[in-house]
C-alpha positions in Angstrom: -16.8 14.9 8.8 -15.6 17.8 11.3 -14.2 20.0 9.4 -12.8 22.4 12.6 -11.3 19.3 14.3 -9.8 18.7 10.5 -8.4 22.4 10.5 -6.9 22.2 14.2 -5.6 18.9 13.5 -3.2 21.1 10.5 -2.6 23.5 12.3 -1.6 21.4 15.3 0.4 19.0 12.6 1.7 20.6 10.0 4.2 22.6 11.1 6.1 20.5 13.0 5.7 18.1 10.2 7.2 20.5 8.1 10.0 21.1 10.2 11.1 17.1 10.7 10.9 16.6 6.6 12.6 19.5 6.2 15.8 19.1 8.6 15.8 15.2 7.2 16.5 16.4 4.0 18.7 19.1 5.0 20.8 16.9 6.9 21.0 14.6 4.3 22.2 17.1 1.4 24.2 19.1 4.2 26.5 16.0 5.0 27.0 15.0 1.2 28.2 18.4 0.8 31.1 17.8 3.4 31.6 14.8 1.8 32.8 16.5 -1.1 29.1 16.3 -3.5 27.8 19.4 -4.5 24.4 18.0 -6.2 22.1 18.9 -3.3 23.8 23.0 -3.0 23.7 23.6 -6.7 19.8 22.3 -6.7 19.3 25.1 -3.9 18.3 22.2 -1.4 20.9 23.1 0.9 18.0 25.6 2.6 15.5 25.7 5.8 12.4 26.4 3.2 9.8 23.9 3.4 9.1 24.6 -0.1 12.3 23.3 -1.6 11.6 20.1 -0.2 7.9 19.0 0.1 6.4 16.7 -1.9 2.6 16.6 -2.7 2.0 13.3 -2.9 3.9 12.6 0.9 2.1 15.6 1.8 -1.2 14.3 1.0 -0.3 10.3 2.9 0.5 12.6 5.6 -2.6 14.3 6.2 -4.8 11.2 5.0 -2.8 8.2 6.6 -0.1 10.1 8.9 2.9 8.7 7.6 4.8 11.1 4.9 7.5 12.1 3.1 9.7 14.5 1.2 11.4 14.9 -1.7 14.3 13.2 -1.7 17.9 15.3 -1.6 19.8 14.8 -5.1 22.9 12.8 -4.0 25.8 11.8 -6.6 27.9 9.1 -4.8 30.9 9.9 -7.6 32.0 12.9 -5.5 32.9 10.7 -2.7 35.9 9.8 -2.0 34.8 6.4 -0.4 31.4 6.0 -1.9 30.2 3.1 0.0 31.0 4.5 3.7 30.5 8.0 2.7 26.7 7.3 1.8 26.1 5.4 4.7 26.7 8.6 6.7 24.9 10.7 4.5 21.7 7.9 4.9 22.0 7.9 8.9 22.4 12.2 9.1 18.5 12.2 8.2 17.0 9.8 10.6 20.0 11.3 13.0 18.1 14.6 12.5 15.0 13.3 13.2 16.1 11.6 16.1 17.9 15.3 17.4 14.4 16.7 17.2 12.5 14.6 18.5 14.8 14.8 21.6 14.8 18.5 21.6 10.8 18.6 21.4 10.8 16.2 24.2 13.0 18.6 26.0 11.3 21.9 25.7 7.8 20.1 26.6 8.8 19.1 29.7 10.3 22.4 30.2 7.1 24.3 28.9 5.8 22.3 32.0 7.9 23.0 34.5 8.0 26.7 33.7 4.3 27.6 32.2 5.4 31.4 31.6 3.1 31.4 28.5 -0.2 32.6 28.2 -2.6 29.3 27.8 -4.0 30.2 24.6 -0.2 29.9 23.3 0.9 27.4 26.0 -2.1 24.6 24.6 -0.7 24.9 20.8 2.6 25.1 21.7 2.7 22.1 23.8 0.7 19.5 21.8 2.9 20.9 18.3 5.9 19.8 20.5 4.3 16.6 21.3 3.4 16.0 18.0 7.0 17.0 16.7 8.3 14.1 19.0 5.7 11.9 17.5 6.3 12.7 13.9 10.4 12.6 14.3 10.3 9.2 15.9 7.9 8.0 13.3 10.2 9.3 10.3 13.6 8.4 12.3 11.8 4.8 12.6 10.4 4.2 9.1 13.5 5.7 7.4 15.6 3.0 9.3 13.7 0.5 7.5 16.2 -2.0 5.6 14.5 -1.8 2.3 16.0 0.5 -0.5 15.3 3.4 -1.7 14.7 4.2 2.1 17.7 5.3 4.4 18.1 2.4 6.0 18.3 0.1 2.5 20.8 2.7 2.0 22.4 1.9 5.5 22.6 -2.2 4.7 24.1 -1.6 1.3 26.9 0.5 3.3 27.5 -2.8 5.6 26.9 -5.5 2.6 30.2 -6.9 1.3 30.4 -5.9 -1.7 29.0 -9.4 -4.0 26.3 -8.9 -2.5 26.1 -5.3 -3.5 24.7 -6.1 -7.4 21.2 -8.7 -6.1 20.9 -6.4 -3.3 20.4 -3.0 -5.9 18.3 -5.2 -7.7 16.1 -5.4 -5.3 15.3 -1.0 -5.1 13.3 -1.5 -7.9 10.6 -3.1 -5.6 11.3 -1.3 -2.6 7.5 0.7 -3.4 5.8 -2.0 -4.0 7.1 -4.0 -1.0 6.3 -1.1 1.2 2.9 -1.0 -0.3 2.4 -4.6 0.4 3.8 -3.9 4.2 1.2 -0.9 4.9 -2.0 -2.5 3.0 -1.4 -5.8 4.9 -1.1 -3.6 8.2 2.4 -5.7 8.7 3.7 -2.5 8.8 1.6 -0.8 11.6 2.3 -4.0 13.4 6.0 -3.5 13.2 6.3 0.0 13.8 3.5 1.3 16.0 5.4 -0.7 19.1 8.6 0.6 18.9 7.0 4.5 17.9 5.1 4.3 20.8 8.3 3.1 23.5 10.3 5.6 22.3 7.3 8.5 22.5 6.7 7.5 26.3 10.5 7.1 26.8 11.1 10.6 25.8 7.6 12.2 27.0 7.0 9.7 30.4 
C-alpha cells in the first residue's frame, strides 16, 4: 500500500468532493426554501460548511470505492403548495448543481491552460482538483438521476407518475438500498454508468 500516493490522492480528491456534496445539498434545501419549506434553514443546512452536510459512512464509499454521498437535506413536502411538482424541482436543483460545476470546472481548466499564469507547483494541483471536480460532479449528477427512490431521480419519476401509481411506486423506497446494493456488487452498475460518466468527462474536458 502507498501511503503518499494514498495522501495525494485526498488531497487531490477531497476537496472538490467536498464542494459537489456540498452545493448538492445546498441546492436542494435552498430551492425547498423558495418553495415555501423551512425544514432545511431551521436545521442550519442552508450553509456552504462541509461539516453540516457530510456523512461518514458516504465519506468512507468515497475514499474506498469512489462513489459517495451526503447527508441528505431535511425536506417536508407539506409546505408546498403543489407538493408533487414542487419536489420534483427541489429533486433536479441537486443534480442541476452538480451539473453547474462540473461545467464551471471544465471551464476554468481549459482556461488554467490557455493562460498558465500560476506558478507549477500550484498550477499541477489546481488543475487535476478541477479535473477531478468535473469527474466527481458528473458522477454524482449521473447516479443521483437514477430512477430508483430514495435517490433524486426516484424522486424525479414519482413527480411525472400519475398519481395511482404513486402508492406501489412509494412502496418500492423501502428497497431502493438494497437494489442499489444488488446494482454495484453485481457491477450492473459500473456497467451502466461508467459509459455515460466518461462521454460527458471528454465532452466537457476534449
Amino acid at each position: 500500500m502507498d501511503i503518499n500516493k494514498i495522501i495525494q490522492d485526498i488531497a487531490i480528491l477531497g476537496p472538490p468532493f467536498l464542494l459537489a456534496i456540498t452545493l448538492h445539498e445546498l441546492a436542494h434545501g435552498y430551492v425547498a426554501s423558495r418553495l415555501g419549506d423551512p425544514t432545511a434553514r431551521l436545521a442550519g443546512r442552508l450553509t456552504l460548511n462541509p461539516l453540516k452536510h457530510l456523512d461518514p459512512l458516504g465519506v468512507l464509499c468515497f475514499l474506498l470505492i469512489k462513489i459517495g454521498w451526503a447527508k441528505p437535506v431535511p425536506v417536508n413536502p407539506s409546505y408546498f403548495k403543489n407538493p408533487e411538482k414542487d419536489m420534483l424541482k427541489v429533486s433536479l436543483a441537486g443534480p442541476g448543481a452538480n451539473m453547474a460545476l462540473a461545467l464551471a470546472s471544465a471551464v476554468l481548466v481549459k482556461v488554467l491552460l490557455a493562460i498558465p499564469l500560476l506558478p507549477e507547483a500550484i498550477f499541477i494541483p489546481l488543475a487535476r482538483m478541477l479535473v477531478a471536480s468535473v469527474w466527481i460532479n458528473i458522477m454524482l449528477a449521473v447516479f443521483n438521476f437514477l430512477p430508483i427512490p430514495p435517490l433524486d431521480g426516484g424522486k424525479i419519476l414519482a413527480g411525472l407518475l400519475p398519481r395511482q401509481y404513486l402508492p406501489a411506486y412509494a412502496h418500492l423506497e423501502r428497497y431502493g438500498f438494497i437494489i442499489l446494493l444488488l446494482l454495484f456488487y453485481s457491477g450492473i452498475l459500473s456497467r451502466l454508468l461508467l459509459p455515460i460518466i466518461s462521454y460527458a468527462h471528454e465532452l466537457l474536458l476534449g
